[in-house]
N, C-alpha and C positions, 0 to 999 in steps of 0.2 A: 796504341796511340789514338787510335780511333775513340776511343770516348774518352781521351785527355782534350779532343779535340772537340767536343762535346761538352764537356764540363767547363773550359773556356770559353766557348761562346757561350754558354749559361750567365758567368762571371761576367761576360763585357755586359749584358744585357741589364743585368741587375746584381747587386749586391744582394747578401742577405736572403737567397734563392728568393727571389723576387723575377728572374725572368721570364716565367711561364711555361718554360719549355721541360723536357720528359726528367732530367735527372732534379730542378728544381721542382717540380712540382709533388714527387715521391718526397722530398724531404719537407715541404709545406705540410703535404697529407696525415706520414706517419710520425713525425717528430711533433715534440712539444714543445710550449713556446718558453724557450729564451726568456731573461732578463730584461733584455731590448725588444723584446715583444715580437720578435719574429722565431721562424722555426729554430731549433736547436739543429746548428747541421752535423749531420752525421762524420763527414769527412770535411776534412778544410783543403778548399778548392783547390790552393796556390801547390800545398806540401803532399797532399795526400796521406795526410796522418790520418787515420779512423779514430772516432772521438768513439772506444768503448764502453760510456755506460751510454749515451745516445741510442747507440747501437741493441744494446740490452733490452732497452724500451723500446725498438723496433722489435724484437723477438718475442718479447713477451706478450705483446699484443697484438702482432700483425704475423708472427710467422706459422703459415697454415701446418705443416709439418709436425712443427714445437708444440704448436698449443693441441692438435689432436692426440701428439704420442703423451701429452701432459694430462690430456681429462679424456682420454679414449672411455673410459668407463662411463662418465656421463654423455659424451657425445653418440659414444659406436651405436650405443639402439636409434637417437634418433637420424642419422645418416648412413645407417646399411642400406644397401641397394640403392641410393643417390645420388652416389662419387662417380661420375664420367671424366673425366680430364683429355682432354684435349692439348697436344702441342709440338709443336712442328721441331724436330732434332736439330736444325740448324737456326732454333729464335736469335735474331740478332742483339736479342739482351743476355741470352744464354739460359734463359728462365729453364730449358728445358733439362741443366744440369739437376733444379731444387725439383723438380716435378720426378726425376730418377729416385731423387730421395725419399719425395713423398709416397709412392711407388711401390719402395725397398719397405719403409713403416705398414704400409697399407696390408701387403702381404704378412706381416708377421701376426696382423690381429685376430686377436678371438674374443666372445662372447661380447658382444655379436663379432664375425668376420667380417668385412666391408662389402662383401659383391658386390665391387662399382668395376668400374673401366678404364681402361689408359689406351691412348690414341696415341702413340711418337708418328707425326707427320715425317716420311723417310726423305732429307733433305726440303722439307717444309721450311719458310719462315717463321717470326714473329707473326702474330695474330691468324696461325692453322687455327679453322675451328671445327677439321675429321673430314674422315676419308670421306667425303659423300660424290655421288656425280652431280657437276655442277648445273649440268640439264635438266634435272630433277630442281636444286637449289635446296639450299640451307633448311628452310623450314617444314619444306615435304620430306625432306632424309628424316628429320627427328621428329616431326609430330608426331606420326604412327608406335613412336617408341615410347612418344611421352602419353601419349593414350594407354598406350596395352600396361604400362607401369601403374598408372593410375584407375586403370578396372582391377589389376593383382592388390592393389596395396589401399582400395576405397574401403571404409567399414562398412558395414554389415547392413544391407538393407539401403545403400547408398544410390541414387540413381545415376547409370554407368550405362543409360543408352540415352535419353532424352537429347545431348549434345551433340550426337552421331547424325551428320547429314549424307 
């Protein structure tokens, strides 16, 4: 009920997901535009019918999952060892169900394998961005990780200390 409650205050706000808020603005973003010049909505607020080919054309071009198990062959060399994900097991959009999925894909590839990472924050919310201590803070947990990635993976001859203070 919780995001019927959501969805209707989207509706009173604006027609047309015109209200600004999180589920109208996912459909502004990845929908295309309508006849009437606004997004094509996915679902119709009032009924809850999913409009399936809207929906198709959200897959086809926004779903990270889809389009990696679709072109894993041109993608996998250039995103091996750059796949980190982050997200917390109880996100209150649920995102962390598609992120399981992506996950379950991730494990199965080869040539290249993916060697990235997955973070399930244990009872985290929406927007976990990994286990770090937060005394340390956000960008001392990953910079030293995004440095040592990048002296492994610089070419040949590259300078990989000049930056180091």
């Amino acid at each position: 009920m919780r995001y019927w409650g959501m969805n209707r205050c989207d509706l009173v706000q604006g027609t047309r997901s015109r209200s600004g808020e999180q589920l109208d603005a996912w459909q502004a973003y990845f929908s295309s535009v309508g006849a009437d010049g606004y997004p094509q909505p996915v679902f119709n607020k009032r009924t809850g019918e999913i409009d399936h080919k809207v929906a198709e054309y959200w897959k086809e071009r926004y779903d990270l999952t889809h389009i990696m198990e679709r072109d894993w062959k041109n993608l996998g060399p250039k995103l091996a060892g750059k796949l980190h994900v982050c997200v917390g097991d109880a996100d209150s959009f649920y995102l962390d169900r598609a992120v399981h999925l992506l996950q379950d894909f991730m494990e199965t590839t080869t040539d290249p394998y993916y060697r990235g990472t997955f973070d399930f924050g244990q009872r985290k919310p929406h927007c976990y961005a990994g286990n770090f201590d937060s005394q340390v803070g956000l960008q001392q947990h990953y910079l030293p990780e995004m440095a040592k990635h990048m002296e492994e993976t610089a070419p040949n001859g590259a300078d990989v200390s000049s930056w180091k203070y």
